[in-house]
N, C-alpha and C positions, 0 to 999 in steps of 0.2 A: 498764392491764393487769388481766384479770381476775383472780379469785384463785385460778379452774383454771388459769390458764396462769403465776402464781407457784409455786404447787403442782409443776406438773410443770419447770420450769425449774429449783427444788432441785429433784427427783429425778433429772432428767439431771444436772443438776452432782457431787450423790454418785456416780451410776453412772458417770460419767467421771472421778471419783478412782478408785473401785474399777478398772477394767480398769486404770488404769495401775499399781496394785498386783497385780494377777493378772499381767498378762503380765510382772512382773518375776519371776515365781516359774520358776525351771528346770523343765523334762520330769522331771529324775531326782527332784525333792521335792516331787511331787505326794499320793504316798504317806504325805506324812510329818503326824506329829501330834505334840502336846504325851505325850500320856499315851493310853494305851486306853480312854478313853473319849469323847475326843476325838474329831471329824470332822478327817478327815486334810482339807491343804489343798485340793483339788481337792474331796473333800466341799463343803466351805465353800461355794467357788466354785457349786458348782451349788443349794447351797442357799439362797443370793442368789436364783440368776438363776431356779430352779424356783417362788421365793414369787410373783415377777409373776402366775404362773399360778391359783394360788389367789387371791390379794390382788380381783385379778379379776374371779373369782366370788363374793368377798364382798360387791365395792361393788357388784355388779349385783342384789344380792339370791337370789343362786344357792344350791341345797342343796348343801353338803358332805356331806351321808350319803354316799354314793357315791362321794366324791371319787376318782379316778384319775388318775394324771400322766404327762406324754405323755412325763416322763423315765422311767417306769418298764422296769426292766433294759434299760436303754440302759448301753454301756461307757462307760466314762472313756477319752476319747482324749485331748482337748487344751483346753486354756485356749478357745484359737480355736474350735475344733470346739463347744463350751461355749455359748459367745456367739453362735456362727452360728442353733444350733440354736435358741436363746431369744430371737430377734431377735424373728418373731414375734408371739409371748407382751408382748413387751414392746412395741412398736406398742400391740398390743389393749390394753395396762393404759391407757398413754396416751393412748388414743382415748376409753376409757371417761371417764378423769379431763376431760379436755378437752370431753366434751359436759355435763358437771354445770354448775348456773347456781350463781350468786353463794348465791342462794336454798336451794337443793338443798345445797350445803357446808355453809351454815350451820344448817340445820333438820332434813335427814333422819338417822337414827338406825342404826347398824351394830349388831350385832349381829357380835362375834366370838364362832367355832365355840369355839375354843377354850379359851374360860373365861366365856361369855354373858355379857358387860359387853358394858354400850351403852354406846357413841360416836359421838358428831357425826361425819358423814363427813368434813370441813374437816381437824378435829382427828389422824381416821382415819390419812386420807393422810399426813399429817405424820407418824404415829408410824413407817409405813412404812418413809417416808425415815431416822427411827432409827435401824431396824432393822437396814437395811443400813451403816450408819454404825460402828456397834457392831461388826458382824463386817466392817468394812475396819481397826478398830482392833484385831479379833482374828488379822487379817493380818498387819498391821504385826509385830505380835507374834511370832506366828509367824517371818516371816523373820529376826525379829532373834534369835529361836532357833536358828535354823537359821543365822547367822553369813553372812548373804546381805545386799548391799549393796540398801536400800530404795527406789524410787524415790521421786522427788520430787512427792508430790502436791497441794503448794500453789504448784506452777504453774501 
């Protein structure tokens, strides 16, 4: 097994923790947040699935000056509705990862927009998979606020 195709089998494996923690979340508490300054959950949700998009155009070496999101003023409908739309976006991240060589992971240099630290692309991708890690554990969270029973995601 390559090390792109490690790379992306953890990030399917978190993104298939994550939907099974999204689709436990009810239609009425989609709304709901910790505090006002909070991303209410259904935020959250799309803030996951909109980073594939950008993530993207960083491993490709794309400019962000301009960036634009193909979520922009789009409603919030649904969890489902969420995921259909990002399907995608999320192909393309994985087509991207999947054609990098062993070589390329290990040598070429990222440049994140938003704080110009360089990173090993290898290293990159794995912090990614963090990322979303982080906010399924800020779900967890959330539902357990919210007095909603969790599913069980080390199935």
């Amino acid at each position: 097994m390559t090390q792109s195709e490690l790379i992306i089998l953890n990030l399917e494996e978190i993104r298939r923790r994550s939907i099974k923690l999204w689709k436990g979340l009810p239609e009425n508490y989609y709304s709901w947040k910790p505090d006002e300054k909070a991303m209410t959950a259904i935020e959250m949700v799309r803030h996951v699935l909109e980073a594939d998009y950008g993530w993207n155009i960083i491993i490709n070496n794309g400019s962000m000056t301009n960036y634009k999101t193909p979520w922009e003023n789009r409603p919030f409908i649904s969890v489902a509705n969420e995921l259909e739309f990002a399907n995608p976006y999320r192909k393309a991240f994985l087509e991207s990862i999947h054609q990098f060589s062993d070589t390329e992971l290990n040598h070429t240099e990222i440049i994140h927009p938003g704080n110009g630290e360089k990173k090993i692309l290898g290293k990159y991708l794995l912090r990614i998979g963090y990322h979303e890690s982080v906010h399924a554990g800020q779900f967890l969270s959330y539902l357990r606020a919210m007095k909603i029973n969790r599913p069980k995601i080390w199935d």
